[in-house]
N, C-alpha and C positions, 0 to 999 in steps of 0.2 A: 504494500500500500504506500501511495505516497506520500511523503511527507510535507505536506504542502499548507499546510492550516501550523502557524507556528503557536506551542501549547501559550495561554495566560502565563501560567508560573513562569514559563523560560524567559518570555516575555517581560517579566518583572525583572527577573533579574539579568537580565543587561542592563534596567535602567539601573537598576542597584552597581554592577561590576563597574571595577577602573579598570579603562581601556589604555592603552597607549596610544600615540598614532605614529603614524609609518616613517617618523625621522628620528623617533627613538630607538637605541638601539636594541640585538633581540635580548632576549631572556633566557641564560642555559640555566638546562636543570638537569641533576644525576639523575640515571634510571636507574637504577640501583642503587640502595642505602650503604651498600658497603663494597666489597669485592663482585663483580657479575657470579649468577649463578653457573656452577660447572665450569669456570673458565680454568684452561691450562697455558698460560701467556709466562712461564718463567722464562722463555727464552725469547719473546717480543722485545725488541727494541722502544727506545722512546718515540711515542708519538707524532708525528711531522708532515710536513705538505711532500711531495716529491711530484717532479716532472715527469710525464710520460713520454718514452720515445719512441717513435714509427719513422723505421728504415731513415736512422741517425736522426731525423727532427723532431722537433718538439710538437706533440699531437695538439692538432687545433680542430675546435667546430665553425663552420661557417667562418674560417677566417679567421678567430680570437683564439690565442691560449686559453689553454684549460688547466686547473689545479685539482689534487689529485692527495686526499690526504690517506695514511698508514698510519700502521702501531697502534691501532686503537684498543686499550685495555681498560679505561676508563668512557663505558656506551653515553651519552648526553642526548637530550633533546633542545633543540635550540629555538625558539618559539618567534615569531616572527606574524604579528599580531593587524590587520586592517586598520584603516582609520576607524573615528569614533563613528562615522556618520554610513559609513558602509559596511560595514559589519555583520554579515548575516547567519551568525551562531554554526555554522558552518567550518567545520577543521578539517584539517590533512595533514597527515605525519606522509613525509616525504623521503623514499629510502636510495638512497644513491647509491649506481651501479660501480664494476669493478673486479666483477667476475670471484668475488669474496678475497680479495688479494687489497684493494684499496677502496676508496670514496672518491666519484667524482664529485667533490662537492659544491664545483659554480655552475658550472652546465646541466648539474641534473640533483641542484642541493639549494645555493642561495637563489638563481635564477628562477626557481619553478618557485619559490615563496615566495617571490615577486611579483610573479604572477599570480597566484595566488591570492595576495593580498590585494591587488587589482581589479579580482574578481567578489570580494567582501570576504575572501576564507581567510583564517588562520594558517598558516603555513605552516609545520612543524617539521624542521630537519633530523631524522635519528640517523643520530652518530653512531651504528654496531661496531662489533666488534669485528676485527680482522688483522692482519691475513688469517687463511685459515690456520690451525693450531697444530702442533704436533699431536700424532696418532687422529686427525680427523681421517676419514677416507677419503681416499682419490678418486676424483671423476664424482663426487656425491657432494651435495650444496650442505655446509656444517650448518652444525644442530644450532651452535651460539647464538649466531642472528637472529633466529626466531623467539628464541628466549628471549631476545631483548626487545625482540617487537612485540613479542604478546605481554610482558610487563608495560611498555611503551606503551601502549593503546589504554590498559587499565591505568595507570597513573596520568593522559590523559584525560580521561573521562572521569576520575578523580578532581582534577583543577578545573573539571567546565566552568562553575559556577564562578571561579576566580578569574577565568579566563575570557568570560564570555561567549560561551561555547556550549550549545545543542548536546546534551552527554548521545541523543539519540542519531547525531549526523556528524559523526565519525570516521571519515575517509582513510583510505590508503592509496598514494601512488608510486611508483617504484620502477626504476628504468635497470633491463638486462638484467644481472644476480640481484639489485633490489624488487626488480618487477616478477621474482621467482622468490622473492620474501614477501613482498603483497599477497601473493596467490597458496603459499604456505600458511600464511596466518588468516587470510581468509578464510581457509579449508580446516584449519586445524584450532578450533577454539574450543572445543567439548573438555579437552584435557589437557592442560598443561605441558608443556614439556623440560617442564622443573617442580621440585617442589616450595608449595609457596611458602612465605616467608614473613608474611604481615596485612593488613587490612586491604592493602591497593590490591592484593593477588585476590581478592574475595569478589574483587567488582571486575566483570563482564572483559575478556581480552576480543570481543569478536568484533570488526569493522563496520561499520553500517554500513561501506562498499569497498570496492578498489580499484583500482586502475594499472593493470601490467603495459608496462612498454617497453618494447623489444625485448622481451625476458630468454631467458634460457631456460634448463633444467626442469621445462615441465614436460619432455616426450625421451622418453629412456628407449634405447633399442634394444636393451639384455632384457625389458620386462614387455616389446613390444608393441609399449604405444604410453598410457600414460605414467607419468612418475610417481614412485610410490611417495614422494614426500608433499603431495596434494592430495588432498580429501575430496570426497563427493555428501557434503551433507544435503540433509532436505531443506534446512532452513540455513543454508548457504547464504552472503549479500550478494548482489547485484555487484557483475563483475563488468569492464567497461577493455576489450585487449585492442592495442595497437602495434601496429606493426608495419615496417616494409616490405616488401616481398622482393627486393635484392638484396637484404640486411645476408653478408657472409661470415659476419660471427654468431649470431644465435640465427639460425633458419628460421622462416615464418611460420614453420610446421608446428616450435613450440607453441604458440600462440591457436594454431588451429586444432592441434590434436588436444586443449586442454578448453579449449571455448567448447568442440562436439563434444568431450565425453559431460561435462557440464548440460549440453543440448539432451543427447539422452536420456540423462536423469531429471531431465523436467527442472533445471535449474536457469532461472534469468540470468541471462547475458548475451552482449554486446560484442560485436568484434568487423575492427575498420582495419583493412590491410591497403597499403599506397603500394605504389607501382617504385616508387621511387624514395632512394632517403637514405639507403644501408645503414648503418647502426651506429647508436652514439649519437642521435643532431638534439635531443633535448628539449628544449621549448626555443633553442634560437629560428630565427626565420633565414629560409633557405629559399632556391629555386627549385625545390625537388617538391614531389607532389604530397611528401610526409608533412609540411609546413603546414596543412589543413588541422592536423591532429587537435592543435589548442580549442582551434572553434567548434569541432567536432565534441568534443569532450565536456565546453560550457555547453554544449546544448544538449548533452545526455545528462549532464546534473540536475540541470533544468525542466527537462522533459522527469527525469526521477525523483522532482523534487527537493532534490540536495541543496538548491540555490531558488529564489526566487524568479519565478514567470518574466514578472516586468520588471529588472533593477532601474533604482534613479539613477547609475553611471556605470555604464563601459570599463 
């Protein structure tokens, strides 16, 4: 059903929350009270941006460098909040790709919370944990990240009320291994995959939706078709997948073989493949025909209710 009638009480309280607005800077906060759970990082180095290289240069989207953080053993959410007058209780924890080895964090981290906040959402960066760890399995997307995303989701929906923030319209979007941690934690919220540790684990880890783009690791060929580390629930959210269909690091196939088997099971979703774009462009604007994605996307929130029909601005 959608969510299109915004409740009284929530209503109240926005007029009650302090907002920030968009030239203040963001807000980080731990996801974790103390150590992440299960993490094995003795041998992680410190935390840091690093450069990526393709064939000796420095990888760029659309013509701009891109920055590129590691080390991460300490998970954060960085919160990145609308004006006071746009605002529409509406959030997005936002998970930046990297194939679980880094964080792309401007092209597909602080850029998309810009956007974001453009459109009245809350933008929410989560910072996981990475590279992967000694003894993860190879060729298998690690367990960590998802830990930090299904705490990340309830200790957002924890701060709604501080934050100005719908606890009921709760997003995920996630580009390549984060758009394969969107679709993870969308499918997998019946049970934890830690155990919990304090009140925020009590309250709800499941998305009111998501958004994968250009993900990987949802079409395995040793099991056949889909990944075992995506669920088919009934009361699954409303999944929203994008893709290029000449992307030659995660093929389009991830995206279609995890949108059918969803089809099948009688679950809603959504899925826009472009002729053009290959992998990695983000929310920058291009001449490839992937550039659609952003406008495509407000108007599936829209159409689902996530966002308001008529906003007063652009």
């Amino acid at each position: 059903m959608k969510h299109i009638v915004f409740a009284a009480s929530f209503v109240a309280g926005l007029l009650m929350a302090k907002f920030t607005t968009a030239a203040d800077p963001p807000l980080v906060v731990d996801v974790w009270p103390d150590k992440p759970a299960d993490d094995n990082a003795t041998t992680i180095g410190e935390e840091k941006f690093i450069q990526l290289m393709v064939n000796g240069k420095a990888y760029e989207v659309a013509g701009k460098p891109t920055k590129w953080k590691t080390n991460v053993t300490k998970p954060t959410l960085t919160v990145y909040r609308p004006a006071n007058d746009k605002n529409s209780g509406t959030a997005m924890l936002i998970c930046p790709g990297g194939g679980y080895h880094n964080l792309g964090w401007d092209v597909e981290g602080e850029e998309i919370a810009e956007w974001l906040n453009s459109l009245g959402m809350t933008g929410i960066i989560l910072k996981y944990r990475c590279p992967r760890r000694p003894g993860d399995e190879k060729g298998v997307p690690p367990l960590g990240p998802v830990k930090d995303a299904q705490r990340a989701v309830s200790l957002v929906r924890s701060k709604a009320k501080d934050w100005g923030i719908d606890p009921q319209r709760i997003g995920m979007i996630g580009f390549s291994a984060g758009g394969h941690l969107v679709g993870a934690t969308a499918t997998n919220f019946e049970k934890r995959t830690y155990e919990p540790i304090d009140a925020i684990d009590e309250i709800s880890c499941r998305p009111d939706f998501g958004i994968p783009v250009y993900s990987g690791y949802f079409k395995f060929k040793e099991v056949g078709g889909l990944s075992p580390t995506v669920k088919l629930p009934a009361n699954a959210p409303p999944l929203l997948f994008v893709h290029a269909s000449d992307d030659a690091i995660s093929d389009v196939e991830h995206s279609i073989t995890f949108y059918l088997a969803l089809k099948r099971a009688g679950i809603h979703s959504d899925l826009h493949v472009y002729a053009s774009g290959g992998h990695g462009f983000g929310g920058r604007p291009t001449n490839a025909s992937c550039a659609a994605w952003t406008r495509a996307c407000t108007d599936w929130l829209r159409n689902r209710g996530f966002l308001p029909a008529n906003p007063k601005q652009e």
